[in-house]
N, C-alpha and C positions, 0 to 999 in steps of 0.2 A: 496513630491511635484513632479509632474509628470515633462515631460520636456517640453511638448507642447499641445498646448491647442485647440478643434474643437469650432467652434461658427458658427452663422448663421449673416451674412452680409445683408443687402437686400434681405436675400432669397437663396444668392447663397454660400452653403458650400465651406469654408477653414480652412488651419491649420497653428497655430499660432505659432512661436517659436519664446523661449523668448529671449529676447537681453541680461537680468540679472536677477536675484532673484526676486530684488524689482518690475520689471516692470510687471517680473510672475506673480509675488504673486497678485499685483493691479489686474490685469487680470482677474485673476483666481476669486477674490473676487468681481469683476463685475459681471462674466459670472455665480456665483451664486446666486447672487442676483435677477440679470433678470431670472433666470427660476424660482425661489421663486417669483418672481412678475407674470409671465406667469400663474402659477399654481392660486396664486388669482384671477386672470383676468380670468378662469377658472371655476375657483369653485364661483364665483362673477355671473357668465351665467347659471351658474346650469347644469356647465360640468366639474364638480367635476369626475376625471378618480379615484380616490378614492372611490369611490362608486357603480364603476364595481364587483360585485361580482363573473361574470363565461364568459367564451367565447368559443363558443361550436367550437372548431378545428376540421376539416374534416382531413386534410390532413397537411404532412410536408414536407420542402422544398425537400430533395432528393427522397421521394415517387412521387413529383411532378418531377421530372426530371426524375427518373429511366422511369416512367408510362405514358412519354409524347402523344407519338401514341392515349394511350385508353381517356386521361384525355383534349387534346387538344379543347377547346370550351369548358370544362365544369367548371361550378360554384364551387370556390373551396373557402376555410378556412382558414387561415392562422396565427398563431402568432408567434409574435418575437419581438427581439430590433432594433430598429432603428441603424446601422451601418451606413449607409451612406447615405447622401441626396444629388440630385445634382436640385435645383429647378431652371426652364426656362420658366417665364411665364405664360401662358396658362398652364402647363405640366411640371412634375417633373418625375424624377427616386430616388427611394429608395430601398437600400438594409438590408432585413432580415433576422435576423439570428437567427436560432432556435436550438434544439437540436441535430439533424444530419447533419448541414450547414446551406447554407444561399442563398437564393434565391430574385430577382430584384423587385422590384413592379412598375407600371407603372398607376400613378397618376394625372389624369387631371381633371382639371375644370368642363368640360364639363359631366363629368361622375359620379363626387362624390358632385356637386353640386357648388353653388360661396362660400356657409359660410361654409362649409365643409374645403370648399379645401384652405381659408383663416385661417383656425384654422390649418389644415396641415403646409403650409406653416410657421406657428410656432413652431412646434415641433421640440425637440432637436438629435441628435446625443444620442443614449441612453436611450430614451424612447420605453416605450413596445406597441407596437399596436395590432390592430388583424384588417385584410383584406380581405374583399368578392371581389371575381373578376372569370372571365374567365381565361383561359388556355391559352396562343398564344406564339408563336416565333418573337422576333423585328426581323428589317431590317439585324439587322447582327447578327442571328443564337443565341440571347440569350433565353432561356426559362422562362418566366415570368406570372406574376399574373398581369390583366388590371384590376385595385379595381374599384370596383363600390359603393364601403361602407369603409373608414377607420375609427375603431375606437380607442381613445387613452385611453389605459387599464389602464397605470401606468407612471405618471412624475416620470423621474430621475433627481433628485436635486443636484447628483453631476455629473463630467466631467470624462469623460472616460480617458484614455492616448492616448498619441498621435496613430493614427492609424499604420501608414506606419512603425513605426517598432512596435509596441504592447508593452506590459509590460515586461520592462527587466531589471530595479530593484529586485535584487533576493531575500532581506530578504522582499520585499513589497508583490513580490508574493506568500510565503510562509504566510505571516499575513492577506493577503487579498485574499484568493481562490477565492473567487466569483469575480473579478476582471480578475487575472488569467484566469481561464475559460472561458471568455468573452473573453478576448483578443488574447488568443495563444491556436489554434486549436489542437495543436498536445497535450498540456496539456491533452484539456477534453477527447481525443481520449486514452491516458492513462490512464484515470479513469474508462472511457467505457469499456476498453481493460482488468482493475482490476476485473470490476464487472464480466464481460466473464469468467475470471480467475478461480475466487470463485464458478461461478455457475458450469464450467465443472466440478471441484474438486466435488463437491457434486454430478454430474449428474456420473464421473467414479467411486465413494465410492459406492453411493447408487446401483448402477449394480452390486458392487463385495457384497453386501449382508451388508453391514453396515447400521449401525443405527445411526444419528445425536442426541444428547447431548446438554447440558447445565449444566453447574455445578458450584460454589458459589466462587466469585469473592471476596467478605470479608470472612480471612477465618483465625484462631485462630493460624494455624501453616503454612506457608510461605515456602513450600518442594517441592522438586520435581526438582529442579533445583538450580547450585551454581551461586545465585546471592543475590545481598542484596534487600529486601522490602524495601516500602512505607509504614509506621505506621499509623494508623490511632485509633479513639474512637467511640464506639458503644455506643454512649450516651442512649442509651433505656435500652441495657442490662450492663451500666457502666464497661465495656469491653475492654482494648485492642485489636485492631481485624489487621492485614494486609492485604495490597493489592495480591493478589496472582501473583505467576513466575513462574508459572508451571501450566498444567492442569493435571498433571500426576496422583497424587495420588489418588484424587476422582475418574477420568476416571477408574482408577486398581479394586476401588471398585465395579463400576461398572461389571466390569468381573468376580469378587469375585463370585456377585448376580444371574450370568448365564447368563449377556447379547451378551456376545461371541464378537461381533465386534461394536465397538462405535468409533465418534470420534467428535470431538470439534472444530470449528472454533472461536477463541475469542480472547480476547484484552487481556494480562499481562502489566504488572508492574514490571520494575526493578528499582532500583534508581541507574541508572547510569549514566554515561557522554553520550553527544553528540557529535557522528563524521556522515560519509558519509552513516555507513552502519549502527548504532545503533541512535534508538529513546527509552528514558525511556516507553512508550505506544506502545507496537506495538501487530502487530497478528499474534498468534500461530495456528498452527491447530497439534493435536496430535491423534494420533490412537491408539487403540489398539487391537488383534484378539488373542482370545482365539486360542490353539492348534495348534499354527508355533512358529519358531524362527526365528533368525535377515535374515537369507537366506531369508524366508517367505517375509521380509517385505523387502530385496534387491530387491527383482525381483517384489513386487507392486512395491517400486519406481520407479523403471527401466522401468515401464511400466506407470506408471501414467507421469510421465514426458514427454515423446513420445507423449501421448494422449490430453496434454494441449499446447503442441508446436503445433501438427497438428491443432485442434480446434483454438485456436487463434492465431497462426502465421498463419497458414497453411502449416506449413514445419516443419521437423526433422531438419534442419540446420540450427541455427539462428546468428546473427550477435550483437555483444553485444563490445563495441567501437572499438578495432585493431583487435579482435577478432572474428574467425570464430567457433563458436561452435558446432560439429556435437553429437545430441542426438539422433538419428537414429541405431550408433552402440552399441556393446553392452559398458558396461562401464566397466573399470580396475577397477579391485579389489588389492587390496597390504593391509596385513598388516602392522601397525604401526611401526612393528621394519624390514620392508621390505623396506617401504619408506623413514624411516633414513639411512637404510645401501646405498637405493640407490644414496640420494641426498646428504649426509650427509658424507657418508663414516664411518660410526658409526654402529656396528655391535651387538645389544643389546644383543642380546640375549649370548654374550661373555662377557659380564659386568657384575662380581658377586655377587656384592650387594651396597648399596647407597652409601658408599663412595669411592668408584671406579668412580661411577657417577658423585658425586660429583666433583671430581677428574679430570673427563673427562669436563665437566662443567665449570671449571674454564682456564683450558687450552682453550678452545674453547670462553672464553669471555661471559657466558651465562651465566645471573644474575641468582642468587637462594635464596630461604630462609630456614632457618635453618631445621624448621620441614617437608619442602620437602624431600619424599623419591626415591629410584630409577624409579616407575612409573611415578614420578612429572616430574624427568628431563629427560625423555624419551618424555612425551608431552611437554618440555619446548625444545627440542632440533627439534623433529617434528614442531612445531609455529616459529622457527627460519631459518632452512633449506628445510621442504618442501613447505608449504601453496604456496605460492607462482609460485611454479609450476604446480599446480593441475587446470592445467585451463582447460582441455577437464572433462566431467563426470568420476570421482575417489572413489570409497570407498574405505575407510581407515577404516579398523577392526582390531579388537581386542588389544582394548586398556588396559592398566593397570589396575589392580584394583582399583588402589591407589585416583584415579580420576573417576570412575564409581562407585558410593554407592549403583544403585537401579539396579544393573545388575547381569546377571547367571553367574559364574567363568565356564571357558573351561574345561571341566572336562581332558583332559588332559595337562591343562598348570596352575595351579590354581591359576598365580599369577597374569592373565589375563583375560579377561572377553568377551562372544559373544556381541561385540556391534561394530557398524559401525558410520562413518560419512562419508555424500557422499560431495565431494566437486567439483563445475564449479567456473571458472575463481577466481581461489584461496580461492572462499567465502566456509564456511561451509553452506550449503544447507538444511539438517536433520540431526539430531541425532538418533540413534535406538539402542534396545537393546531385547537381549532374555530377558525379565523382571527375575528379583530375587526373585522368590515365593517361597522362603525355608526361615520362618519367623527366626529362630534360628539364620541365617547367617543374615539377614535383620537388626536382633537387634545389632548384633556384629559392621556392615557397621554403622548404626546411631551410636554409642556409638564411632566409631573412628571419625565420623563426628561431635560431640560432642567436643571430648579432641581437635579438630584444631582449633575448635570454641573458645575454652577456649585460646590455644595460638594465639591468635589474627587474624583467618579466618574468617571474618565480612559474606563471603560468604557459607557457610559450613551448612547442614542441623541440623535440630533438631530431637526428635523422635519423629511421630506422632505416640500417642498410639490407638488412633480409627484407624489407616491404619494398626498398629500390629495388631488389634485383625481381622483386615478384612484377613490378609492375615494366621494367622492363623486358622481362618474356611475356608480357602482355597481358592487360586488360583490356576487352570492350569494353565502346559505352556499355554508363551505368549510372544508373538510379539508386542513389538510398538514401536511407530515413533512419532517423532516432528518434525514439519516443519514451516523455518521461512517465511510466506504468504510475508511480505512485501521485502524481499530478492528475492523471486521467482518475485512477479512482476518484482524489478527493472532487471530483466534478458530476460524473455520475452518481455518486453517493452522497451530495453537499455535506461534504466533511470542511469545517474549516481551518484545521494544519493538516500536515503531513503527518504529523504524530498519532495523526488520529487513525491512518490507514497503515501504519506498520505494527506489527501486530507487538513487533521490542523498539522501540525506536531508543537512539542514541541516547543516554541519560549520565550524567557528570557524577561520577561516583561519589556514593553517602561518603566513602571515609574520607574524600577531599576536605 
């Protein structure tokens, strides 16, 4: 239930707040009723706005303003929603609001006609029109459209929320986007700012020589990442099939084939909870380039990042809530047992084997489980003492084995592996890895991923043997990266959930 209600009085717009519930509610179920009646009374004249099928738009509100000089006295186009009416008369003002803003119309009698501008005169707060008019500036410097034709494209049957503060019910506006969008400017400027996002990403890939993808979203074996599936049945082929958490493994196949550089913009599936920064549905974009390693794909990130602040911020220095974030400089690098020794005071690489770790672990208060081994609690001790700090641009390389299954061991540290995570304002950002194309080691890494599975890691891969036989007719080295899309908006956008950059995000259904 919204909290305040627009109507049309005599002609002349107000807004209504309610005294209590009940008198809302009565309110509200008048003011629907009368545009359900308007609408007959309408479609009764054989001006059924229903039965518009197209409105040829010349022009939109901020073209009309940026272009004033050239466009002033000419005959222009217009559509949009009625925002605001203020009717006097002889002469009314309305404001329209389209998809780049929202510009005044300036509606008289004398110019759209008596049964015209009498049929105006009843339109809601909320309905769609389209206006032919001249170009002019009123008396006090506003820039407007004089209609000489209004027509009503589309009745709105329901009430907008109150204008003067917009919709700020937050689980309303997550279930009702299209509401949202309508009322809170800076919303759709967020979504316009997502779609910028997406496109540089493809306009800087496609320049370094990559190729866009698509690859199969129901898919028999659920890998490529430690998270649990969405189960689902392939009732045609009486099938088990999952929702895919990964783009990884098909992409690899892809490189197998000789495509050299591909990468994926797409939706996964994890079955997990929701908080600020995770949506079970969200979008991945993953890469991968034949003949580099994780350095390779440091220094794209390093640079792709740069290239989507300038393009849609306009700056290398962006502002994301207390924080000032400079991604202009280069970014720290530290490895994993560099950034415990620093924050932590924990010096791994003097720990000689898991239950030492162990050991260290429980003195320090940090939950574990039994078949965690020394890699486990080196990232349990890293997700405890540093994240947190990583708020300027940070890679964090070379992790443990023990937690990287599809990764190349350092050929001088072998119990670690070349992979990176870059982290701003404490979020993990990408993951990357010199990929593990030595299938012999590949089977070993599945089959430990296996035995964790069997002691109760709900998360923990399985073997795919179609990705064993790809990798052994061979992959080169190879470099690739995953990156969470909707983590990166909310940072160029200082959005702060995730909910706030998916235009549906997951939401626990009213009938529950």
């Amino acid at each position: 239930m919204v909290a305040a209600v627009q109507y049309e009085n005599e002609g002349v717009e107000e807004v209504a707040g309610a005294q209590n519930n009940n008198v809302q509610e009565q309110d509200i179920n008048q003011l629907l009723k009368v545009r359900r009646e308007k609408l007959a009374a309408l479609q009764e004249a054989g001006k059924d706005p229903f039965q518009i099928t197209k409105y040829d738009v010349t022009h939109h509100s901020t073209e009309i303003k940026d272009n004033f000089d050239t466009l002033e006295g000419q005959i222009v186009r217009i559509a949009g929603r009625i925002m605001s009416k203020r009717v006097m008369g002889k002469a009314s003002f309305c404001n329209i609001q389209d998809l780049p803003g929202n510009i005044q119309s300036y509606v008289a009698r004398d110019s759209i006609g008596e049964e015209s501008y009498a049929d105006f005169k009843k339109y809601d707060v909320g309905d769609i029109v389209g206006i032919e008019g001249e170009v002019f500036k009123t008396k006090t410097g506003e820039i407007s459209v004089h209609a000489a034709k209004v027509t009503l494209l589309t009745k709105s049957l329901q009430i907008l929320p109150e204008k003067y503060h917009g919709l700020t019910n937050t689980d309303l506006r997550y279930r009702q986007r299209y509401t949202d969008l309508i009322m809170n400017a800076d919303v759709k400027e967020t979504f316009i700012k997502r779609s910028k996002i997406l496109k540089s990403i493809r306009n800087y890939l496609d320049a370094q020589g990559f190729m866009e993808v698509e690859t199969p979203m129901l898919v028999s074996n659920a890998g490529g990442a430690s998270a649990r599936p969405f189960n689902t049945h392939y009732n045609a082929l009486d099938e088990d099939v999952k929702l895919r958490i990964s783009l990884e493994l098909y992409l690899k196949r892809l490189i197998v084939g000789g495509l050299e550089r591909v990468y994926e913009i797409g939706r996964v599936f994890r079955n997990e909870g929701v908080d600020t920064r995770h949506n079970p549905e969200f979008t991945l974009m993953e890469l991968y380039q034949a003949y580099t390693d994780y350095y390779g794909m440091m220094d794209l990130t390093e640079n792709m990042f740069r290239y989507l602040a300038e393009e849609v911020c306009g700056t290398t220095t962006i502002t994301y809530g207390p924080h000032t974030i400079d991604l202009g400089k280069p970014f720290e690098r530290l490895t994993m047992i560099e950034a415990v020794k620093k924050y932590a005071g924990v010096d791994f690489d003097e720990v000689p084997d898991t239950e030492a770790a162990k050991a260290l672990a429980k003195e320090r208060h940090i939950e574990f489980e039994d078949r965690h081994e020394k890699g486990d609690i080196l990232n349990l001790f890293f997700e405890e003492y540093v994240e947190e700090h990583l708020v300027q641009p940070t890679f964090i390389m070379d992790h443990p084995v023990e937690i990287s299954p599809l990764t190349k061991r350092k050929p001088d540290k072998p119990d670690y592996v070349e992979r990176f995570e870059l982290f701003i304002n404490g979020w993990e950002m990408c993951n990357a890895y010199s990929e593990l194309n030595d299938p012999i080691d590949q089977r070993e890494r599945f089959k430990a991923q296996e035995a964790a599975l069997a002691k109760g890691d709900e998360e923990a891969n399985t073997t795919d043997e179609d990705f064993m036989n790809a990798l052994e007719i061979g992959m080169p080295p190879t470099g690739g990266i995953g990156y969470g899309i909707d983590r990166l908006v909310m940072l160029l956008t200082d959005s702060p959930a995730i909910r706030d950059v998916l235009l549906f995000p997951t939401m626990k259904s009213l009938d529950k």
